[in-house]
C-alpha positions in Angstrom: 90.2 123.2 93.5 92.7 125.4 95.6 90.2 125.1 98.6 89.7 121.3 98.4 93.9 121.3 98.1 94.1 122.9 101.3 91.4 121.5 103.2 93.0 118.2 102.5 96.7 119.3 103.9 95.0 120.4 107.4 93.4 117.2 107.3 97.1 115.8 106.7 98.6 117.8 109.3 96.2 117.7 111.9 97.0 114.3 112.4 94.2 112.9 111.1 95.9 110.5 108.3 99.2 110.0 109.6 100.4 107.2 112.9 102.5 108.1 114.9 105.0 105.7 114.1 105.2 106.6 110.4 105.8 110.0 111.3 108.9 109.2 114.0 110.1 107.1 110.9 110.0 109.7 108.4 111.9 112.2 111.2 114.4 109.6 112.3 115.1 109.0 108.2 115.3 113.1 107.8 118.0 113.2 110.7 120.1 110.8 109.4 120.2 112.5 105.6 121.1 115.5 107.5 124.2 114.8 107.8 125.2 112.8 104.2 122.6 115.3 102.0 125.1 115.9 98.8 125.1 119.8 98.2 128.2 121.8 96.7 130.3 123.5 99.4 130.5 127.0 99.3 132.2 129.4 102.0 130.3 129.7 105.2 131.1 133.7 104.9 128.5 134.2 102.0 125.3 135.7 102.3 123.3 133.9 99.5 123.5 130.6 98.9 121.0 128.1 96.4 121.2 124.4 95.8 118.8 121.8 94.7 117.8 118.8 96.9 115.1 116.4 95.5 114.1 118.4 93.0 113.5 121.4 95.0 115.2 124.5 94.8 116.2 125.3 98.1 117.6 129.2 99.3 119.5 130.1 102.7 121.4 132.9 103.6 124.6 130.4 104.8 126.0 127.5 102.8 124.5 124.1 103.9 128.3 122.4 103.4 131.1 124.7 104.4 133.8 123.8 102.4 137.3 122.5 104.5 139.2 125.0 102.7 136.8 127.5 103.2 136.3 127.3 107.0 137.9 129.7 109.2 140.5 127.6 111.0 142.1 128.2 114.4 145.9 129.2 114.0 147.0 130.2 117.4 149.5 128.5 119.0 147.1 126.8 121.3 144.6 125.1 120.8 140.7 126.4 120.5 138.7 124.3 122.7 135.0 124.7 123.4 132.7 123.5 125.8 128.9 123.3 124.6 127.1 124.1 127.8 123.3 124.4 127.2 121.1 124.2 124.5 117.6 125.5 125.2 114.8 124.1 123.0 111.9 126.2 121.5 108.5 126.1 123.6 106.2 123.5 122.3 103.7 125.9 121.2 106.5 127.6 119.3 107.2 124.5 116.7 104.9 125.1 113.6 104.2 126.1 110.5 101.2 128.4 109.2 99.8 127.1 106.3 96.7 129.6 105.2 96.8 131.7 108.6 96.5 128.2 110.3 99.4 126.7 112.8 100.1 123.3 112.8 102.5 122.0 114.8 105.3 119.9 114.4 107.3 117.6 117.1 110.9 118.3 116.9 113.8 118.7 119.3 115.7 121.2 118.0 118.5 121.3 120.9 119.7 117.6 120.3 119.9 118.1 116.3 121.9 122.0 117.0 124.2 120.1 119.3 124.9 117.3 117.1 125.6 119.6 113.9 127.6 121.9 115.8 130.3 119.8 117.1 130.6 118.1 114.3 131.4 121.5 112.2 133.7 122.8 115.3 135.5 120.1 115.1 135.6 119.7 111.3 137.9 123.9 112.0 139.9 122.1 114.1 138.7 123.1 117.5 138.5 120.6 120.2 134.8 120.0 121.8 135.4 119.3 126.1 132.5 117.3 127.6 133.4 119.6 130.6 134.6 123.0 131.4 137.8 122.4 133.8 139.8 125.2 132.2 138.8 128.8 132.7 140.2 129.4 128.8 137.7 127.3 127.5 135.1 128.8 125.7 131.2 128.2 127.1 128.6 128.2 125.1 125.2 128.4 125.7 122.4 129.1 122.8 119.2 129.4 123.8 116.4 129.4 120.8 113.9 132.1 121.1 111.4 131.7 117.8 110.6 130.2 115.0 108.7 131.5 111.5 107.8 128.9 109.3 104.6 129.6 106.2 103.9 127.3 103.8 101.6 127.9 100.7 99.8 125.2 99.2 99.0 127.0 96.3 102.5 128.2 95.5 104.4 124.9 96.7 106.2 127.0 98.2 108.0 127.4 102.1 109.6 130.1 103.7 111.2 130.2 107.6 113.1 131.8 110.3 115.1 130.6 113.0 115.9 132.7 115.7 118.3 132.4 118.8 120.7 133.8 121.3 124.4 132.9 121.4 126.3 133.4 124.8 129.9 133.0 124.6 132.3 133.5 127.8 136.2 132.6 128.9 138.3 134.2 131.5 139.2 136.6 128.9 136.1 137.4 126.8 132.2 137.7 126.9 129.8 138.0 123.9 126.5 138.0 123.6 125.0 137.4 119.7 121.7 137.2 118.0 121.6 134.4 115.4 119.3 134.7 112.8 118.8 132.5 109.6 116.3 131.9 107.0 115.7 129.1 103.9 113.5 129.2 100.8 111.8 125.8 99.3 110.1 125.7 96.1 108.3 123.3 94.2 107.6 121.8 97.5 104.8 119.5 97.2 103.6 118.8 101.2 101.1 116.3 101.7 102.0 114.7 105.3 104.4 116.2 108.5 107.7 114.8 107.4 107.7 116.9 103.8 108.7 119.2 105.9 110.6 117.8 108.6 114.0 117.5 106.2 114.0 121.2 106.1 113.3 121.9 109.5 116.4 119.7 110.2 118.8 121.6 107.8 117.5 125.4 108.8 119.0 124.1 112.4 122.2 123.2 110.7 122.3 126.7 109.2 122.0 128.6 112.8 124.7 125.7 113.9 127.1 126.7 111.1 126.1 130.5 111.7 127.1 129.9 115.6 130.5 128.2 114.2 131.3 130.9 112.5 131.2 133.5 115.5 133.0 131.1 117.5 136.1 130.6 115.1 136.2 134.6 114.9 137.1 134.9 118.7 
């Protein structure tokens, strides 16, 4: 029964059931829940964090929804201001998950959806996002994604990934260089077509955004 199970999720994911227009659909639909998904806040500063969306219990090792009082806010006398100048994307042959020992991929652009939740957090601890950098006390940022592990069991309904990326930091005054690493947990997760997971591919790049926030409102 197991084998029959799993033969019919490759057949799924290969592409072999699914148009192409259902699954931009289903993506476009995950990308905008991203950012109204209803999930307690909790401090961005904790390590563990569990919450249930759908039905599913769902692990991370930062909080999905920093709370406002939570944040790390900017309290100098001037204001933080930021300039997001590059996101690099993962390779194509980088986006997918193994289910069995088998990679299938996925079509995602994870630079647009890491800008997009990161601006809106920076700004949410009150520092200001420039479109360009004119002052040489701005911040730059550049964050580069370097890999991505994603498994999914079929037999366990059960998902497990890893985001991986560079963070590059630099003013007149400071340079850092930082490796951002985060990871989520999905259980009783049911997948049957590309979009069951496409919701939690979306909020793991959220978590490296918030992660990436954080390190910016410590400098």
């Amino acid at each position: 029964m197991r084998a029959i199970l799993v033969l019919v999720l490759a057949m799924i994911l290969g592409g072999c059931a699914t148009s192409s227009s259902t699954t931009k659909v289903a993506a476009t639909k995950s990308y905008d829940t991203l950012f109204r998904i209803n999930t307690k806040c909790e401090p961005c500063s904790q390590k563990g964090y569990e919450t249930t969306i759908d039905g599913r219990t769902y692990r991370s090792d930062i909080a999905l929804n920093c709370c406002e009082n939570s944040r790390t806010i900017d309290t100098s006398a001037s204001l933080k201001k930021v300039y997001i100048h590059r996101v690099i994307d993962l390779a194509d042959s980088q986006k997918s998950v193994k289910v069995n020992g088998k990679s299938f991929k996925f079509d995602k652009n994870f630079a647009s959806i890491f800008y997009t939740a990161l601006t809106t957090e920076l700004e949410s601890r009150g520092i200001y996002v420039e479109n360009s950098s004119n002052s040489p006390y701005t911040y730059r940022v550049d964050f580069d994604f370097t890999d991505i592990k994603s498994v999914y069991s079929p037999g366990a309904s059960y998902l497990n990934s890893k985001l991986i990326g560079t963070l590059n930091i630099k003013n007149i005054n400071k340079k850092r260089t930082i490796l951002i690493t985060t990871t989520q947990s999905v259980s009783d997760l049911n997948a049957s077509d590309p979009a069951d997971f496409d919701l939690f591919m979306n909020l793991l790049i959220k978590q490296s955004a918030n992660k990436v926030a954080q390190e910016i409102s410590k400098l």
